[in-house]
C-alpha positions as a Markdown table, in Angstrom:
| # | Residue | x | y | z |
|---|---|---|---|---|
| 1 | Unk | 0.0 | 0.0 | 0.0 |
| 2 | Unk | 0.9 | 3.4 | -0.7 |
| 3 | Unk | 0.3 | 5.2 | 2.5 |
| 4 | Unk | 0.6 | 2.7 | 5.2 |
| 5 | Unk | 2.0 | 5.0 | 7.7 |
| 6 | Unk | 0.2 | 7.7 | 7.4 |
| 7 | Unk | -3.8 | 7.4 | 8.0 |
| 8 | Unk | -4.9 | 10.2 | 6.4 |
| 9 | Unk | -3.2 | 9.1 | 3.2 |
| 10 | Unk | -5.0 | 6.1 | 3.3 |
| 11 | Unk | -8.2 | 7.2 | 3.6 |
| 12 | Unk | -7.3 | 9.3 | 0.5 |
| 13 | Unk | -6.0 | 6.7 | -1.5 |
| 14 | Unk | -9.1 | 4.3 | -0.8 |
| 15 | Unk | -11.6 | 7.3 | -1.2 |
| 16 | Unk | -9.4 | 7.1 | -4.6 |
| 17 | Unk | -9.8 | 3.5 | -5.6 |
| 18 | Unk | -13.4 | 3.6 | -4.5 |
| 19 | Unk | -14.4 | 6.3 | -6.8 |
| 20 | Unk | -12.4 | 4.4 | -9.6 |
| 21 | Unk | -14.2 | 1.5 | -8.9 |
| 22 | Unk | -17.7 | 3.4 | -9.3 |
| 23 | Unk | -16.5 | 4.7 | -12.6 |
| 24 | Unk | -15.5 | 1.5 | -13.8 |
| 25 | Unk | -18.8 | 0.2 | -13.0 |
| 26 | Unk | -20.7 | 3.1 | -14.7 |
| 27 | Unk | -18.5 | 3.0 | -17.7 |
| 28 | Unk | -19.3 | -0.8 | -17.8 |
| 29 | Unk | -23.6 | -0.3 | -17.9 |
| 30 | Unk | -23.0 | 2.2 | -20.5 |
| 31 | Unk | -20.8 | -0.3 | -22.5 |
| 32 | Unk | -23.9 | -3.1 | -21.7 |
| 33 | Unk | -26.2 | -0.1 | -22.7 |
| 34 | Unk | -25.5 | 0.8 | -26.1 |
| 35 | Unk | -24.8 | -2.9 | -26.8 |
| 36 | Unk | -28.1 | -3.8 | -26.3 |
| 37 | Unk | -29.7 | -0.5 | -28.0 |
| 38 | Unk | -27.2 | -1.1 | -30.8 |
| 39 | Unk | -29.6 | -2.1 | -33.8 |
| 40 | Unk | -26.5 | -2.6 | -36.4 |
| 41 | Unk | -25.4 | -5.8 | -34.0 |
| 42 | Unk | -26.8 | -9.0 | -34.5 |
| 43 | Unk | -27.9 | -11.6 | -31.8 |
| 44 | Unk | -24.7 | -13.8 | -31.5 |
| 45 | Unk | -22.8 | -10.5 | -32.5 |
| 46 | Unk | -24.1 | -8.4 | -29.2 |
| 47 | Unk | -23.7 | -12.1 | -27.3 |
| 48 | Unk | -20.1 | -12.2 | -28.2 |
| 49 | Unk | -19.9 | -8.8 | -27.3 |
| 50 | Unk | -21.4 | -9.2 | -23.9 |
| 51 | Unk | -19.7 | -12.5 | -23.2 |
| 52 | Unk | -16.4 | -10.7 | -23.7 |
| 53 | Unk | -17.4 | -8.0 | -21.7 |
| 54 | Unk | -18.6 | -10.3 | -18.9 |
| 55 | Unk | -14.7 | -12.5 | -18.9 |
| 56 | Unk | -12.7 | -9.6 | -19.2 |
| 57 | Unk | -14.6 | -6.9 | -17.9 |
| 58 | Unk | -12.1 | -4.0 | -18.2 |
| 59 | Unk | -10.3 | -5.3 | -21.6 |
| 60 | Unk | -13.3 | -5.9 | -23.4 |
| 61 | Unk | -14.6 | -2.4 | -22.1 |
| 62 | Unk | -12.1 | -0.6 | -23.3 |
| 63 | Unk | -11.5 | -2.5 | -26.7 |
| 64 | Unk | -15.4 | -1.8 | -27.3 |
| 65 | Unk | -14.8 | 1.4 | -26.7 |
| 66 | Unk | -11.8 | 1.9 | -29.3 |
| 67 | Unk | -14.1 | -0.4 | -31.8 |
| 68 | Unk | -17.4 | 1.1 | -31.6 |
| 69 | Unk | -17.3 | 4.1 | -29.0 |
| 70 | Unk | -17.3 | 7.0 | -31.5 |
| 71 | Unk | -20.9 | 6.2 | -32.7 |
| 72 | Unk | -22.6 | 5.8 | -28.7 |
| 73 | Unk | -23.3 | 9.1 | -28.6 |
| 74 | Unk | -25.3 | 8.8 | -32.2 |
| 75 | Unk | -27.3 | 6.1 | -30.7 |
| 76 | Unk | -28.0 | 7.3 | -27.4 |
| 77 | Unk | -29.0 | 10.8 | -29.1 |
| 78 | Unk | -31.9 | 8.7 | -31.3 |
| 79 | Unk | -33.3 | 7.1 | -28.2 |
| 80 | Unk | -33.4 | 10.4 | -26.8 |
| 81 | Unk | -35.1 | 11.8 | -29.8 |
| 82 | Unk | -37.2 | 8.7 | -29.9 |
| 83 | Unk | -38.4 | 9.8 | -25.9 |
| 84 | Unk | -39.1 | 13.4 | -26.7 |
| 85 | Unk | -41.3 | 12.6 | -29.0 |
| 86 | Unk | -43.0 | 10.3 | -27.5 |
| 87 | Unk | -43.2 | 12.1 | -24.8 |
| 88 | Unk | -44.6 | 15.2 | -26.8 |
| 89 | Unk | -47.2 | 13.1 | -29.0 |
| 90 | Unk | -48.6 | 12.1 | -25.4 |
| 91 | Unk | -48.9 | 15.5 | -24.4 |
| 92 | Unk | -50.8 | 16.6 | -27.4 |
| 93 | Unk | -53.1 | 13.5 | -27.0 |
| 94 | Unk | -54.0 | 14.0 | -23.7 |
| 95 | Unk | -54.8 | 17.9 | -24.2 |
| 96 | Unk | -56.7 | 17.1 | -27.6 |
| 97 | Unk | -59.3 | 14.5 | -25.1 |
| 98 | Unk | -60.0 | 17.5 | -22.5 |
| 99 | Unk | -61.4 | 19.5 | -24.7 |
């Protein structure tokens, strides 16, 4: 350990690895995410996908990132698109019934 005699600095560099850890994880559901919403994948494709994720968590993270991070943002934009306006053909449905 880095700090071992020094208490403070421990608490520091756990507080550290903790909120890597948390990260990690986060960056990991995102990964799962966009496999899943990915409609360009295939069935066995996103299973191979997830399956390497799931062995090697961090190396398969990061190599899906360098393969197919630059388009996540496209897709999670459409899915956001895809809420709005659902979200705003509900509204006008609702106020066309009251009145």
């Amino acid at each position: 350990m880095i700090g071992t005699g020094y208490p403070l600095l421990d608490v520091f560099v756990n507080t550290l690895y903790l909120v890597l850890l948390v990260f990690w994880i986060m960056l990991a559901f995102h990964v799962l995410q966009d496999i899943f919403r990915s409609h360009d994948l295939g069935g066995l494709t996103k299973a191979l996908w997830v399956l390497f994720i799931l062995i090697l968590p961090l190396v398969g993270c990061l190599i899906y990132l360098v393969a197919r991070g630059g388009s996540m943002h496209e897709r999670q934009w459409q899915v956001t698109q895809a809420h709005q306006q659902a979200f705003e053909d509900y509204i006008r449905k609702v106020a066309n019934t009251k009145e």
